[in-house]
VEXMAR-592979 format. One record per residue (C-alpha): x, y, z. Coordinates in steps of 0.02 Angstrom, whole numbers, padded with zeros to 5 digits, always signed. Example, Ala and Ser with C-alpha at 12.3 -4.5 7.8 and 13.67 -1.06 7.14 Angstrom:
% VEXMAR-592979
+00615-00225+00390;+00684-00053+00357;
//
This chain:
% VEXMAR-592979
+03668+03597+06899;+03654+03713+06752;+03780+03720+06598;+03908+03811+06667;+03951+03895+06511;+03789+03961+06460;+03698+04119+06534;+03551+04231+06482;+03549+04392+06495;+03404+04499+06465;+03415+04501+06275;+03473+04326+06250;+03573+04167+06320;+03777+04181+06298;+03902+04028+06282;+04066+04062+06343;+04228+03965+06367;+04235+03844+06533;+04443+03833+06617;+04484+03718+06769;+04523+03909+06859;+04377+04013+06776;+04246+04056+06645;+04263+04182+06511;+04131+04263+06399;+04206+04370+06251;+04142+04497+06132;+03973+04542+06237;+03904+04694+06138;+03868+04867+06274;+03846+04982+06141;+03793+04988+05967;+03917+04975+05805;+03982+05160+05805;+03979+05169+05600;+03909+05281+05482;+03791+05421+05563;+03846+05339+05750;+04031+05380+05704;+04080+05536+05814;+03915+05525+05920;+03890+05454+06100;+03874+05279+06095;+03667+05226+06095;+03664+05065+06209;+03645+04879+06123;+03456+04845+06134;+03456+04719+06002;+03372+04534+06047;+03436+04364+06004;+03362+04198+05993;+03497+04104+05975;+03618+04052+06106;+03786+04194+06063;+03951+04109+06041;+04068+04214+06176;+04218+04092+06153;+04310+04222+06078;+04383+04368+06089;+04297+04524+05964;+04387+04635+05842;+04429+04796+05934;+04415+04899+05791;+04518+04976+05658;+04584+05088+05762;+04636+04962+05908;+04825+05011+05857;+04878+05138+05724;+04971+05054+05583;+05034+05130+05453;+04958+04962+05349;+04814+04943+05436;+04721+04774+05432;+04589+04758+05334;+04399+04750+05430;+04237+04790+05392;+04160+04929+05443;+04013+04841+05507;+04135+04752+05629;+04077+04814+05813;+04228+04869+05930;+04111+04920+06088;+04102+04758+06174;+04198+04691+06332;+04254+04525+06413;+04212+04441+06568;+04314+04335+06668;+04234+04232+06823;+04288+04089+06952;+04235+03913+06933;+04034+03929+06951;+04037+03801+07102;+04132+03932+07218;+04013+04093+07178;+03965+04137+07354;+03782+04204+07403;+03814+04378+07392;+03922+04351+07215;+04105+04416+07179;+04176+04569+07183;+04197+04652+07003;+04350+04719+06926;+04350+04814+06775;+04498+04863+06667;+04513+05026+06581;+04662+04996+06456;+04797+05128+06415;+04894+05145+06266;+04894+05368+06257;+04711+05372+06193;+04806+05310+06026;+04817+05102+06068;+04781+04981+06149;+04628+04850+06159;+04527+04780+06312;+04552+04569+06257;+04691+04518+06365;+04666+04377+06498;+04726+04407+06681;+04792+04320+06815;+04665+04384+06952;+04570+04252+06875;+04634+04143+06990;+04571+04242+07145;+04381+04253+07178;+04343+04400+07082;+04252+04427+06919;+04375+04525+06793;+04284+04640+06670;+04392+04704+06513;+04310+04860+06405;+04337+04910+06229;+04323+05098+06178;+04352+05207+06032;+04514+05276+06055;+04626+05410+05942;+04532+05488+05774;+04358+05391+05823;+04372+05420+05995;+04453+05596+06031;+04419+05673+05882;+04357+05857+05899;+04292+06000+05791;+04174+06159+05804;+04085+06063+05646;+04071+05905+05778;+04008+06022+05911;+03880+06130+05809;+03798+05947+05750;+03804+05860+05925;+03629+05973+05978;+03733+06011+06158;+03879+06096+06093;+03977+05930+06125;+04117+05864+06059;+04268+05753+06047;+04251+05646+06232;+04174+05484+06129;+04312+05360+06194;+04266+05425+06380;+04056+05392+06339;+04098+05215+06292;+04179+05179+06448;+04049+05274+06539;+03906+05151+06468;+03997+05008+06487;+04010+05035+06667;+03835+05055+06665;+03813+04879+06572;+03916+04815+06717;+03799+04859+06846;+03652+04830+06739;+03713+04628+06702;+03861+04575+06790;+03742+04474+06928;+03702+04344+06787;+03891+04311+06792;+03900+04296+06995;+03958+04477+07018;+03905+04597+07157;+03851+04751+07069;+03881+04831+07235;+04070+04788+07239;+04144+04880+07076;+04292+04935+07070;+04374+05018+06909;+04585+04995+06875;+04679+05047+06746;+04854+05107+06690;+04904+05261+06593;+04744+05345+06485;+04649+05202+06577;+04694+05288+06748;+04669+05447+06689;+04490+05382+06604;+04465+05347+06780;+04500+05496+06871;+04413+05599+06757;+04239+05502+06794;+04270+05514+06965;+04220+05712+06934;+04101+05694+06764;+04023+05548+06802;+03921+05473+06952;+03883+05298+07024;+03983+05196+06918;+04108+05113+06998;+04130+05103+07217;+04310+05097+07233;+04464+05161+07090;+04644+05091+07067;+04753+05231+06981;+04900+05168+06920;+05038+05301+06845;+04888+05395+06726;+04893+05553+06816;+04947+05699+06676;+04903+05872+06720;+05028+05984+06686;+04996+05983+06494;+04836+06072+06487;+04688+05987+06411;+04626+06046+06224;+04497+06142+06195;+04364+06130+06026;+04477+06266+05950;+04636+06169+05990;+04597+06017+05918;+04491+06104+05763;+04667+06087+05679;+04657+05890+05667;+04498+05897+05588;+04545+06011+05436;+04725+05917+05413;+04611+05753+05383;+04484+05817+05264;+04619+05930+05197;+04724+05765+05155;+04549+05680+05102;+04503+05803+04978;+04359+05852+05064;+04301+06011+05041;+04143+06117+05131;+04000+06116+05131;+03972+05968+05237;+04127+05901+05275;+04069+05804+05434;+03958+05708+05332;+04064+05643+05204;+04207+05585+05323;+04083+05496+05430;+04076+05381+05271;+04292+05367+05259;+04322+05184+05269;+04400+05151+05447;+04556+05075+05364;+04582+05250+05262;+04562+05341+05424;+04702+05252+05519;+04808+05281+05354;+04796+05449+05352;+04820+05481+05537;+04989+05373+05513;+05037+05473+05390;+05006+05645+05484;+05071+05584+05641;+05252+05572+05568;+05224+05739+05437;+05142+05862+05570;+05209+06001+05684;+05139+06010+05826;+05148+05832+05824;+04962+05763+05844;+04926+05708+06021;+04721+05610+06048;+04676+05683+06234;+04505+05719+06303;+04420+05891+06235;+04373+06051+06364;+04225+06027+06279;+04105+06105+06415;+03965+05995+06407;+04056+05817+06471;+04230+05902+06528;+04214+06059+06603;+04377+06097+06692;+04549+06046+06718;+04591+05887+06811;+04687+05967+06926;+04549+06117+06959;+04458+05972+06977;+04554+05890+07116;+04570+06066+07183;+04381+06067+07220;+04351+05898+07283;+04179+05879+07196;+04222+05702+07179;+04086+05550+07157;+04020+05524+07340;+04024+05327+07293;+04210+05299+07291;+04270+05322+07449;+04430+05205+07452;+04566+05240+07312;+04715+05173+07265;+04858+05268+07166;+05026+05254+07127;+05188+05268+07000;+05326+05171+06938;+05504+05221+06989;+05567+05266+06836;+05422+05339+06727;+05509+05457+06605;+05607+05325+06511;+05473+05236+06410;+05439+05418+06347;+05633+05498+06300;+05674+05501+06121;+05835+05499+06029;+05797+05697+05959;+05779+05759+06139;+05953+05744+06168;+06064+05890+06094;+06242+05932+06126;+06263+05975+06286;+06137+05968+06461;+06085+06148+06450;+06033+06150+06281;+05927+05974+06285;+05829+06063+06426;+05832+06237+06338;+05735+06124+06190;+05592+06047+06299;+05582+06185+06446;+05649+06333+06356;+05583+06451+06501;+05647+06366+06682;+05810+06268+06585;+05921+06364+06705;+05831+06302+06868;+05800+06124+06805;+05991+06106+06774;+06014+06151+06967;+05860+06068+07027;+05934+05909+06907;+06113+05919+06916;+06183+05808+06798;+06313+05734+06903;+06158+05633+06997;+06139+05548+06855;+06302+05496+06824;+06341+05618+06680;+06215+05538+06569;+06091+05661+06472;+05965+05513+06469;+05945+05447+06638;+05940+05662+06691;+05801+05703+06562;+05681+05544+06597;+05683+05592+06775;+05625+05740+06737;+05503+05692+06588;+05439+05585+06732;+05425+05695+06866;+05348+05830+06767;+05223+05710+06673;+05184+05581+06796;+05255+05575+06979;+05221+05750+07021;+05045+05746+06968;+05024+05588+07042;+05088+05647+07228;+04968+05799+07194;+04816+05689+07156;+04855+05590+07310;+04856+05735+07425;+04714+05795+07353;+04603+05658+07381;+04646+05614+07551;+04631+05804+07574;+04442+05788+07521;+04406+05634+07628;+04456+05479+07510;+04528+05324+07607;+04708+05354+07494;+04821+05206+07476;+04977+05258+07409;+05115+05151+07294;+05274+05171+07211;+05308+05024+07107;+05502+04977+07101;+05528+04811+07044;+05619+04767+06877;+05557+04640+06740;+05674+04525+06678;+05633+04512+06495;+05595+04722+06474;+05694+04859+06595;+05859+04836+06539;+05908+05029+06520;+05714+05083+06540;+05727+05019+06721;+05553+05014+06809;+05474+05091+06682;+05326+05166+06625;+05174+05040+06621;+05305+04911+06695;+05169+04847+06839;+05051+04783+06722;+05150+04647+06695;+05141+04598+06868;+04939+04630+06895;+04909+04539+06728;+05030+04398+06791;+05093+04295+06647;+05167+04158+06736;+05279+04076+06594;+05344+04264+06567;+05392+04294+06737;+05529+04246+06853;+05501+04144+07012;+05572+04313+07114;+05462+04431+06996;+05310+04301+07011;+05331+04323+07209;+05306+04524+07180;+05156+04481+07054;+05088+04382+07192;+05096+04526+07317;+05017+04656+07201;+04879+04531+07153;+04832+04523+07331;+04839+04676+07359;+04715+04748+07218;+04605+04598+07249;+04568+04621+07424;+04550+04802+07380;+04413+04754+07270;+04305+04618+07391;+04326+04754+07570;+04410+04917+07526;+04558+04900+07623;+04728+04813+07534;+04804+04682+07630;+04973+04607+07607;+05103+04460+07647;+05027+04288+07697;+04992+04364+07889;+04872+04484+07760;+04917+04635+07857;+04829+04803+07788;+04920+04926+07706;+04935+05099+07781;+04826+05234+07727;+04919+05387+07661;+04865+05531+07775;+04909+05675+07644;+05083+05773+07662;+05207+05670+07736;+05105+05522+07737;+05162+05346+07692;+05192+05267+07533;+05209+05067+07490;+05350+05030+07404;+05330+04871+07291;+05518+04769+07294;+05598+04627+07205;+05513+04465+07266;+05382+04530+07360;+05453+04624+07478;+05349+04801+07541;+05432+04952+07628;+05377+05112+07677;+05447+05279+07619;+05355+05463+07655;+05307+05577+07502;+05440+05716+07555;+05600+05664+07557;+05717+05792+07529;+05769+05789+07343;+05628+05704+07279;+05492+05834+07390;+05591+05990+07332;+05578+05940+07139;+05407+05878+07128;+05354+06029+07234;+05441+06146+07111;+05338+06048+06968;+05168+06108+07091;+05214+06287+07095;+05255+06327+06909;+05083+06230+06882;+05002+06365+07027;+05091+06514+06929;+04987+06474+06756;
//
């Protein structure tokens, strides 16, 4: 039999890490180091040949700008973040026709957040894929002076053309690793989901199958060039870069300087600075939710999962958002419909507490309304929709955040000396569920493996994730929660 740990690919042989439950093969290159005259250009695919056997035994640096620290770590420039991970079952069990393929899109607001973390679904027969992509300033950055030097009047979408050619990598390599390059299916939380349900409409043929989990966020509407034209001068501005040819001299800004500066304007800027995809025309050309609207959606993903957590708002209220009484807290972030949201949201549901009132309707407004939308949508437009609402706590993080924003990934990425045995028996459930979403299409659940229900648009079902393990069923219009989100869905239709 062959080393297990070695592979070649078509520019040269890998050596990865070999576990009694899997293989893993870190910092494989897809792309090209995005420095110097690459920085704030679409990422040109690795074509570079080696000889040598690659050591993949450990994870990459994910950049600079893999979190935004206000003391960044020092790195050198030449340090490549666009690579990705790969995760496979014991070589012995690959079947003929190879393993389905799973690949991660990682959240974190466009701001955070790397692609390195290990998985649980390791131990089912999958092969897990994990991406790394520019994110904030070298990702999302946009500017007419970026668009008039792009040649296509592009600008500012960088983050989502790194995940775009890694997905092409995928289905380009991932048979040397045992994967079936006809079984992809793409997951992700938060800007990951939304990554994802944005190439369902600007890209094609990537992926066969999506799992959207709580990254749905259309009621802000996206920047345009001119919008985020204002980033772009505050940096050189607080660089001391002046014209002519600004673009070219901060494509030479160390990294590390970069991330400083962003720090520091992130916490001295009003309109605080927010990284988001650009309207940019060229690779998005219309709101998500237009988007949805029309249902030109990739014809290769036909099954969908998508879903929210119970108490999405939390993660996201702030200490200043509270003032002195109800009204004037929702006067201060809805200044126009206050009056309504204080009867739509009466205060006395929430047990007199400002907090617990406003992240329901932080949540509602960013996240569970657009996520009901989205479902309807795409069952509307002939997806195979399977529909979840995750409510299940986590020991060691709700506390008052409850079942938070982000709060499942702890159960799909099961870390079982971080979990209890009752929150390991819901991590269990999910895991099969997403799994046998990824090998047939069709999520089945419980040890009899029974499928879940397809939601069937307005009205239809939605799984309900519970403390150890257990599934129910709920509809997406009960009475309080259909009469607020659908309020959230008509002031979107009036603008």
């Amino acid at each position: 039999m062959s080393d297990p740990a070695q592979i070649t690919l078509l520019l040269g042989p890998l050596r990865g890490a070999v576990h009694p439950s899997h293989r893993v093969f870190y910092n494989i290159p897809y792309a090209q180091a995005p420095i110097g005259e690459l920085r704030w250009r679409p990422p040109k695919k690795f074509e570079q040949r080696w000889d040598k056997v690659r050591d993949a035994t450990k994870p990459g640096w994910p950049g600079a700008w893999y979190k935004l620290d206000p003391n960044p770590e020092t790195v050198s420039d030449e340090d490549n973040c666009l690579h990705l991970n790969v995760w496979t079952p014991p070589i012995q069990t690959q079947p003929k026709e190879g393993w389905p393929v799973m690949v991660y899109v990682h959240g974190g607001a466009f701001r955070n957040g790397n692609g390195s973390a290990p998985s649980h679904v390791n131990s089912k027969p999958i092969v897990l894929v994990t991406i790394n992509y520019r994110i904030n300033i070298f990702g999302f950055l946009a500017s007419n002076e970026l668009a008039e030097d792009s040649g296509d009047g592009s600008a500012g979408n960088y983050g989502l053309l790194d995940q775009r050619l890694a997905f092409e990598w995928v289905k380009e390599n991932i048979h040397h690793f045992g994967g079936d390059f006809s079984r992809i299916t793409a997951f992700g939380n938060s800007t990951g989901s939304m990554s994802i349900l944005l190439h369902l409409f600007i890209s094609r043929n990537l992926f066969h199958r999506a799992i959207l989990q709580s990254g749905i966020n259309f009621y802000t509407p996206t920047p345009k060039i001119s919008d985020q034209q204002r980033i772009f001068d505050l940096v050189c501005d607080e660089l001391g870069i002046k014209s002519p040819n600004r673009l070219a001299q901060l494509r030479h800004v160390p990294s590390n300087k970069l991330v400083e500066i962003i720090c520091h304007l992130e916490t001295s800027t009003n309109p605080k600075i927010n990284w988001n995809s650009t309207m940019d025309g060229v690779t998005v050309h219309k709101e998500v939710r237009t988007l949805l609207n029309e249902g030109d959606i990739d014809p290769n993903v036909l099954e969908i999962i998508v879903g929210n957590t119970t108490d999405e708002g939390t993660l996201f209220l702030t200490g200043n958002q509270i003032a002195e009484t109800y009204y004037d807290s929702l006067a201060k972030a809805f200044p126009a419909i206050a009056g309504k949201l204080e009867t739509l949201y009466p205060i006395t549901e929430f047990r007199d507490n400002q907090s617990l009132a406003l992240a329901c309707i932080h949540g509602d407004h960013a996240i569970s309304g657009p996520v009901r939308y989205a479902a309807r949508q795409l069952a509307m437009h002939g997806r195979k929709v399977y529909y979840y609402r995750f409510n299940s706590l986590l020991e060691i993080s709700s506390g008052h955040l409850g079942v938070h924003h982000g709060i499942e990934q702890a159960f799909v990425f099961k870390r079982s000396e971080k979990l209890t045995d009752v929150e390991s028996r819901t991590s269990d459930r999910v895991v099969e569920a997403w799994t046998s979403f990824a090998a047939n299409g069709v999520p089945l659940l419980g040890e009899a493996m029974v499928e879940w229900e397809r939601f069937a648009g307005r009205g239809g079902k939605v799984l309900v994730f519970e403390e150890g393990g257990m599934t129910r069923y709920e509809t997406d219009d009960g009475e309080v929660r259909d009469k607020r989100l659908t309020f959230w869905d008509a002031l979107e239709d009036q603008e």
